[in-house]
Each structure stands twice: as structure tokens, then as C-alpha cells.
C-alpha positions as CSV (number, residue, x, y, z in Angstrom):
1,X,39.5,15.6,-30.2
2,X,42.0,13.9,-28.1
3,X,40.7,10.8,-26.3
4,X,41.5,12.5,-22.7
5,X,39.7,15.4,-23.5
6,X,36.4,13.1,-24.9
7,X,36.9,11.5,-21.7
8,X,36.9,14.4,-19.6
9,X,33.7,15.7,-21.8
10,X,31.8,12.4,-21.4
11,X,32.1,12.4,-17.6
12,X,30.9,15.8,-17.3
13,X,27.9,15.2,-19.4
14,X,26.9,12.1,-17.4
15,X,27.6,14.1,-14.1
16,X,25.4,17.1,-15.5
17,X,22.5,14.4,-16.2
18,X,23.1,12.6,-12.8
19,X,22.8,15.8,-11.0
20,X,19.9,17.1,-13.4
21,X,17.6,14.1,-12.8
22,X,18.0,14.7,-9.3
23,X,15.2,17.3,-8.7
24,X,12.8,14.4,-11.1
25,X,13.9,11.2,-8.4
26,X,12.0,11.0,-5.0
27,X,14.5,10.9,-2.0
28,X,15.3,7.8,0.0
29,X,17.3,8.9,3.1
30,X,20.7,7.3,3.2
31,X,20.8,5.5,6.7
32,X,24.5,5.2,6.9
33,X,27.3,6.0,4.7
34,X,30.8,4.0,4.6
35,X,33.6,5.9,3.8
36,X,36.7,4.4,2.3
37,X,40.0,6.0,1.1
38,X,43.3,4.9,0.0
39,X,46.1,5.5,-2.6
40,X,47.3,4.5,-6.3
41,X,50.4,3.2,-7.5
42,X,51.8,6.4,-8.8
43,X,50.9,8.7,-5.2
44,X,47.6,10.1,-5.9
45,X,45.0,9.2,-3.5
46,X,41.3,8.1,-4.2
47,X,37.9,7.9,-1.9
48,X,34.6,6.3,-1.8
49,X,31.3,6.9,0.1
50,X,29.3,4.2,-0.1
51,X,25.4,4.5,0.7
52,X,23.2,1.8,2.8
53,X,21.0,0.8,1.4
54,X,22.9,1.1,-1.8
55,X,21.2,1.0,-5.2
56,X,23.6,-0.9,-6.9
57,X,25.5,2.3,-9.2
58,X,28.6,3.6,-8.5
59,X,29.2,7.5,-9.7
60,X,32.9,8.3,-10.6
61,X,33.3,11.7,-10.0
62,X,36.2,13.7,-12.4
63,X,36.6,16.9,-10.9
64,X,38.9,18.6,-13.2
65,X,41.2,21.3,-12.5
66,X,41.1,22.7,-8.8
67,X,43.0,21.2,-5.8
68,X,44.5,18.5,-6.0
69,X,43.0,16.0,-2.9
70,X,40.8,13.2,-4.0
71,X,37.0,14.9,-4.3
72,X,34.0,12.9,-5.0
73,X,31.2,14.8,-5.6
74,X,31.8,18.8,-6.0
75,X,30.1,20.5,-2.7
76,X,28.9,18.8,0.5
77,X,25.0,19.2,-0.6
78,X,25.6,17.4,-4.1
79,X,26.9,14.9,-2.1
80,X,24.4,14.1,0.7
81,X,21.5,14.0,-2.1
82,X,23.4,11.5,-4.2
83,X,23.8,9.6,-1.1
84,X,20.8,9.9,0.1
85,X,19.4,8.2,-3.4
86,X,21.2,5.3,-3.1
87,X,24.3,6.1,-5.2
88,X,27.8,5.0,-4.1
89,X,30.7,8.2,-5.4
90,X,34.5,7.8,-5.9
91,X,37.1,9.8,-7.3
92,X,40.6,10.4,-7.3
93,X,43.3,13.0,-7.0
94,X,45.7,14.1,-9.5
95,X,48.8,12.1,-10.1
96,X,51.1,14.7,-7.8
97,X,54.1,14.3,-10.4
98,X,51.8,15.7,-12.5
């Protein structure tokens, strides 16, 4: 296997786990979430949510194929219970030269 494609395997696995032991963790109500964005050296653009309180673990979040805007978490509910557990997310777009 290629190393981008064990990549790309790897982070889907830990996302599927992440998102699995999500029904087993308790919720914790984020009470505010900082939002940051910017972009890379080659054009793509990248965000961050960052949770308070935050827990201390940040979730990169490699969205594959689709559009390509910076996403960092794959639906809006996803999202809000990571948040709410304490978990920071980033990701990134696509590099738009391809």
C-alpha cells in the first residue's frame, strides 16, 4: 500500500473509533467554541474549532474526496457532540492546484 493511502486509511479508522465511543462518553456541554481559520503555503485553506473547556486533544479531521473547502468534522451534529466533549477539530482543504 502506498503511504498516502495508509494514511488516508489510518485517519478514517481513528475518526470511526472517535465517533463510535461517542454514544459510550457522558456529555459535557461545550460553553463556548473559538473558531479559527487561515491558509497554507501552497493556497489551500485550513480551520479550527476549539472547545472551552477544552480536554486537551485535538481531532484532525481528513475528509477525503468531496468539495474542496476546509471541513472539520463531516455534518454539523458530529461536530457539536465532539465539541461538546471537550475535543478541539481541524482540517484542511485540498491543495487547489491539485
Amino acid at each position: 500500500m502506498s503511504g498516502s493511502r495508509t494514511t488516508r486509511i489510518a485517519g478514517s479508522l481513528a475518526a470511526m473509533l472517535v465517533v463510535a465511543g461517542l454514544a459510550a462518553a457522558p456529555a459535557a456541554p461545550a460553553t463556548t467554541s473559538t473558531n479559527h481559520a487561515g491558509t497554507t503555503s501552497d493556497g489551500g485553506s485550513w480551520i479550527a474549532d476549539v472547545p472551552s473547556p477544552w480536554n486537551g486533544t485535538v481531532l484532525l479531521y481528513s475528509h477525503g474526496f468531496g468539495p474542496p473547502q476546509a471541513a472539520d468534522a463531516p455534518d454539523p451534529s458530529t461536530k457539536q457532540a465532539l465539541l461538546d466533549r471537550g475535543y478541539a477539530l481541524v482540517g484542511s482543504s485540498y491543495d487547489p492546484a491539485g
